[in-house]
C-alpha positions as CSV (number, residue, x, y, z in Angstrom):
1,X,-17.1,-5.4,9.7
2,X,-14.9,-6.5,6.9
3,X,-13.8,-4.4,4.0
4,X,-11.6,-5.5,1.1
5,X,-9.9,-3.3,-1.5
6,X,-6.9,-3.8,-4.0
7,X,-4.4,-0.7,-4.6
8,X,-1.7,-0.5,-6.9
9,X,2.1,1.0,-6.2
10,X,2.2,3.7,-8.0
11,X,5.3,5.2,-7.1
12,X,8.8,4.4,-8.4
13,X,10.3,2.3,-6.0
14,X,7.3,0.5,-4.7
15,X,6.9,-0.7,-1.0
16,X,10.6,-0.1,-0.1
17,X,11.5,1.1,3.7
18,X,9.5,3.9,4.0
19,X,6.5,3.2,2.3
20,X,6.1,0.4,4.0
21,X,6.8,2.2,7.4
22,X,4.0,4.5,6.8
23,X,1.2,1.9,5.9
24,X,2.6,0.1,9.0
25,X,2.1,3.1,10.8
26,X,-1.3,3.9,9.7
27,X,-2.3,-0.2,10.7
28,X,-0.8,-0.1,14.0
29,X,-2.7,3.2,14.4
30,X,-6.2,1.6,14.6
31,X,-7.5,0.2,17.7
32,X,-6.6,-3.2,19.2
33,X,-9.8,-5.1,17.6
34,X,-9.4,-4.2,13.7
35,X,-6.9,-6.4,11.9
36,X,-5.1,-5.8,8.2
37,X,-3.7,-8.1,6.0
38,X,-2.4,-7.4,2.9
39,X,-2.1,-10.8,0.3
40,X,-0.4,-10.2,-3.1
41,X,-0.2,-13.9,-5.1
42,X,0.2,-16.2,-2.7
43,X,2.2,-14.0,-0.1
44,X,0.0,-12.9,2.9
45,X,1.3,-10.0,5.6
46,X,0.5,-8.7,8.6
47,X,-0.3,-5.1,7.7
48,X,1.5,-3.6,11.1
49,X,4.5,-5.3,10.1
50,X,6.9,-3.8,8.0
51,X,9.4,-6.9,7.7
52,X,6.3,-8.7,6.3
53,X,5.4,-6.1,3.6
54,X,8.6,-5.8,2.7
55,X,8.6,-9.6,1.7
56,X,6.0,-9.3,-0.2
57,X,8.0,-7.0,-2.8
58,X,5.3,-5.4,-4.8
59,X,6.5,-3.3,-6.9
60,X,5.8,-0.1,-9.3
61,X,2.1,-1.5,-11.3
62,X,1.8,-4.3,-9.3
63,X,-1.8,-4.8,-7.2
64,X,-2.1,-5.9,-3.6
65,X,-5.3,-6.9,-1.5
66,X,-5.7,-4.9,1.4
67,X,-8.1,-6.7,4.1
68,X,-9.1,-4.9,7.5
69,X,-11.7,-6.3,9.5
70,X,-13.1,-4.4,12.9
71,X,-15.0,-1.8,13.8
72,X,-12.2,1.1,12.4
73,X,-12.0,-1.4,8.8
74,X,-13.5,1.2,6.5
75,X,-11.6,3.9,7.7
76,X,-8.1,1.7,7.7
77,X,-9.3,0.9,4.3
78,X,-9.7,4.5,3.4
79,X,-6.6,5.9,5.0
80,X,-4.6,3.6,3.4
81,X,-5.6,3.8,-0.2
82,X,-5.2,7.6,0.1
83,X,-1.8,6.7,1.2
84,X,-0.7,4.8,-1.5
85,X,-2.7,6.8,-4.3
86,X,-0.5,9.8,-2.8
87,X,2.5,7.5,-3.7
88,X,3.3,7.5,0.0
89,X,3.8,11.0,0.1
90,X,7.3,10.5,-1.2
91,X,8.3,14.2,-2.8
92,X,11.1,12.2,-4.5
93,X,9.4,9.5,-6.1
94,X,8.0,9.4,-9.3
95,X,4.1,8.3,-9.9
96,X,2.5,6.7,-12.8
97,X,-0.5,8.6,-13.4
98,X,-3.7,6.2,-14.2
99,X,-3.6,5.1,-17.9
100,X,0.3,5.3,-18.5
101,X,2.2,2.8,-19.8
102,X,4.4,1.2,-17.2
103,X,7.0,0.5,-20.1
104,X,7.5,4.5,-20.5
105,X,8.5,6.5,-17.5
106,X,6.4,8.9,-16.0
107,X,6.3,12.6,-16.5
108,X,9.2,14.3,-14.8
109,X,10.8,10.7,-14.3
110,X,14.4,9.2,-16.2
């Protein structure tokens, strides 16, 4: 089974250190046989790899692809867009809630 779905960062900082730790964690999670790969542009990432999402440097607004194919692919799929719709569960982070600008910061935010 394959299963596609973009997300977007919605926290602050984007996919700094920990962020991307915890979607790393989440991929390398799932059995042997389902694969991830996130693509955003041109760049393409391992999903278990944190070094690799970094590079990708998406940012606060910015969309990525999210690609897991296997038998666990939906719930990968799932598991990680509640991650990232959670903004990572980073208490100190602010979110964008859907429909705000990007160009005015979010509630509770500087």
């Amino acid at each position: 089974m394959k299963v596609s779905r973009r997300l977007m960062i919605l926290n602050r900082h984007g996919m700094y250190a920990r962020p991307s730790g915890s979607f790393a964690k989440i991929c390398l999670n799932m059995g042997p046989n389902t694969t991830v790969t996130v693509r955003k542009d041109e760049q393409e990432s391992d999903g278990k790899s944190i070094m690799g999402l970094l590079s990708l440097q998406v940012d606060q607004g910015q969309t990525m692809t999210v690609t897991a194919e296997g038998p666990e692919a939906d719930q990968v799929v799932r598991a990680l867009h509640e991650l990232v719709n959670k903004g990572f569960h980073q208490e100190d982070d602010c979110l964008v809630p859907p429909g705000q600008e990007l160009d005015s910061p979010a509630e509770g935010c500087s």
